[in-house]
C-alpha positions as a Markdown table, in Angstrom:
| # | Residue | x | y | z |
|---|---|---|---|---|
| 1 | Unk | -13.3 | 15.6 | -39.0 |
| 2 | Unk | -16.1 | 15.4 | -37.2 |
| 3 | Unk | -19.4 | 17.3 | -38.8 |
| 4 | Unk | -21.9 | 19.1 | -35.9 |
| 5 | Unk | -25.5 | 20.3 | -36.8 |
| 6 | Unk | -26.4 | 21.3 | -33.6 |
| 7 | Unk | -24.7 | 23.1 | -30.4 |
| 8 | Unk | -25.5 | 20.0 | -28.6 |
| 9 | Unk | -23.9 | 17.4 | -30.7 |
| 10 | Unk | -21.1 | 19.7 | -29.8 |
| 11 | Unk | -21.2 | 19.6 | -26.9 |
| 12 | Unk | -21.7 | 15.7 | -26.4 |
| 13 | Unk | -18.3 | 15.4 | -28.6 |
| 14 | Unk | -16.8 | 18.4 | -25.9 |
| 15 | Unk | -17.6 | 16.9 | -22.8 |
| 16 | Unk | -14.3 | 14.5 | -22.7 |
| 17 | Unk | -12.1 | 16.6 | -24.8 |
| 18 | Unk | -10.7 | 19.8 | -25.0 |
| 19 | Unk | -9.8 | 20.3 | -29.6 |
| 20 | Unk | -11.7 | 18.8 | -31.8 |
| 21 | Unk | -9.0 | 16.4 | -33.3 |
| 22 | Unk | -6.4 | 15.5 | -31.5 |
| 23 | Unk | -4.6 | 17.0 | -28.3 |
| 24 | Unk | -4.0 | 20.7 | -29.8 |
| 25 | Unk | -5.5 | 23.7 | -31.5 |
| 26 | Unk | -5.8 | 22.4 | -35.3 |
| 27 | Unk | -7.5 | 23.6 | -38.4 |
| 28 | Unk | -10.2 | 21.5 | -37.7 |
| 29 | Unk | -10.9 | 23.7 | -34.1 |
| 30 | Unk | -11.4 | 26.9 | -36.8 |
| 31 | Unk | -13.6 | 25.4 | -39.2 |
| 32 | Unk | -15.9 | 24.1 | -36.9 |
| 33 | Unk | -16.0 | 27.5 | -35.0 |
| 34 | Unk | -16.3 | 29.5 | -37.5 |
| 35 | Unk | -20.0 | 27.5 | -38.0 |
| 36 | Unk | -21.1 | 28.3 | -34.3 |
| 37 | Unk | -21.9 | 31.4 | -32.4 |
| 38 | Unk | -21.0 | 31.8 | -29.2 |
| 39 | Unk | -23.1 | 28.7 | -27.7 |
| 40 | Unk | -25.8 | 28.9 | -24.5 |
| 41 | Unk | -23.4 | 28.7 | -21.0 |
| 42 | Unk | -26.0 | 26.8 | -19.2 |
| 43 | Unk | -27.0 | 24.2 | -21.7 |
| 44 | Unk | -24.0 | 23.5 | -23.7 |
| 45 | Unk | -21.1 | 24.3 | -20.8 |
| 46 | Unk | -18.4 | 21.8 | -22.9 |
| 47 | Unk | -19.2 | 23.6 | -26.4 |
| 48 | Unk | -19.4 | 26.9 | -24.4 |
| 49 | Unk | -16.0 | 26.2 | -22.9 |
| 50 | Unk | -14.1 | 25.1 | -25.8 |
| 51 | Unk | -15.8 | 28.1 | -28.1 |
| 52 | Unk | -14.2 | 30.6 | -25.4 |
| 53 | Unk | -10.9 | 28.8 | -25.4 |
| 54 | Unk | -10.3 | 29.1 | -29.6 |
| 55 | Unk | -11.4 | 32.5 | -29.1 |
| 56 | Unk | -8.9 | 33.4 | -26.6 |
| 57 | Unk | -6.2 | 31.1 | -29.6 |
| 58 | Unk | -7.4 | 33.0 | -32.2 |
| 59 | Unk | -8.0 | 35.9 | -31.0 |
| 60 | Unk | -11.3 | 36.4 | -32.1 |
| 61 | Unk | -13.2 | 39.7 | -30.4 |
| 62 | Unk | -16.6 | 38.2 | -30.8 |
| 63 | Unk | -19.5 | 40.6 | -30.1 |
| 64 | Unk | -21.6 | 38.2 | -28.1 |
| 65 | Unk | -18.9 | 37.7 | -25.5 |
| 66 | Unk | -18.3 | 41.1 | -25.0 |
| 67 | Unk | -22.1 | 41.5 | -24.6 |
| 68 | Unk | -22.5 | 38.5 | -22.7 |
| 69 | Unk | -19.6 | 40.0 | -20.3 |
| 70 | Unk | -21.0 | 43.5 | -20.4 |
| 71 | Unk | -25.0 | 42.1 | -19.1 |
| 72 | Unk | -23.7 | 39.5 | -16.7 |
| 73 | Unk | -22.8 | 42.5 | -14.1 |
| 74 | Unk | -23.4 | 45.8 | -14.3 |
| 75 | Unk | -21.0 | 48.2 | -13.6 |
| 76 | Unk | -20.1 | 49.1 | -10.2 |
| 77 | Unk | -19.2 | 53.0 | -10.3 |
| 78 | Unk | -15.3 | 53.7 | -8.7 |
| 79 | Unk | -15.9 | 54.7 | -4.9 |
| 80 | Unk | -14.2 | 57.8 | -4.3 |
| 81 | Unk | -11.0 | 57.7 | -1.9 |
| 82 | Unk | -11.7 | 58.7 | 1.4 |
| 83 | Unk | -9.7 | 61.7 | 2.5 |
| 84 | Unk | -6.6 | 60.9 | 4.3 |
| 85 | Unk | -4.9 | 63.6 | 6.7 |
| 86 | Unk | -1.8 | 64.1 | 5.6 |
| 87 | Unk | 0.9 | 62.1 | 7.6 |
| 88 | Unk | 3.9 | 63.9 | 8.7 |
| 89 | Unk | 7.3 | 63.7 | 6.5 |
| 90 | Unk | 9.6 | 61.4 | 7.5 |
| 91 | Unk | 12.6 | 62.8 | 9.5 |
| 92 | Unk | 15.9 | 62.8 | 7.1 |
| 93 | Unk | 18.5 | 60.2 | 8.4 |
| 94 | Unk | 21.8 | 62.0 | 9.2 |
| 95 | Unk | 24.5 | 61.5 | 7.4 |
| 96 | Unk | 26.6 | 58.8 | 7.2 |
| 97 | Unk | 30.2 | 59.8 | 8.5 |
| 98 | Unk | 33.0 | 59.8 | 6.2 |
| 99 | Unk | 35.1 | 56.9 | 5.7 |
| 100 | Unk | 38.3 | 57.0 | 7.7 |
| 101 | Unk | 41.8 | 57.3 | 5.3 |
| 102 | Unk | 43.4 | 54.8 | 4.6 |
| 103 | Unk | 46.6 | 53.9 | 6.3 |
| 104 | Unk | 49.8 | 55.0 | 4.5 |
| 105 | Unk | 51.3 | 52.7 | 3.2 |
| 106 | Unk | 54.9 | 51.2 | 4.5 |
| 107 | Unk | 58.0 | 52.9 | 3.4 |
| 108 | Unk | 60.2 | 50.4 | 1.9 |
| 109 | Unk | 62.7 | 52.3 | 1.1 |
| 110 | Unk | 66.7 | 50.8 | 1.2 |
| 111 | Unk | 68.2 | 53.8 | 2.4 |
């Protein structure tokens, strides 16, 4: 497995790949994230991609996501709903007529 010192080693090795070894989430993807901190967007944007990606598999809550998610926009307060007038009821359908009887069936008795 490949050993990183630095976010941007990582990030080199990132650029082309999406795991660490191989073509899926391994062992190796958890011991190498579990040495990193949520790394810089703008400057490492491979290692920042991959990070969030084996946070989502793991489910990992890390704290600087949620802060980095939390100062990236500030909350927009819910607009109240404007006031509607009330629209009329709909009119109730009549009812459907009743089905007519069936016919009576033939008398085949051999009287």
């Amino acid at each position: 497995m490949a050993s990183f010192t630095s976010c941007a080693e990582l990030n080199s090795f990132m650029a082309d790949k999406s795991y660490i070894s191989g073509y899926s989430f391994s062992s190796a993807d958890v011991e190498v994230f579990s040495k990193f901190t949520l790394p810089d967007k703008t400057s490492c944007p491979h290692a920042y991609r991959w990070y969030i990606h084996v946070a989502a598999l793991t489910g990992v809550k890390c704290l600087a996501l949620l802060n980095a998610a939390s100062s990236a926009a500030p909350p927009v307060p819910a607009a109240k709903p404007a006031a509607k007038e009330a629209a009329p009821a709909p009119k109730k359908a009549a009812p459907a007529p009743a089905p007519a009887p069936a016919p009576a069936a033939a008398d085949d008795d051999d009287d």
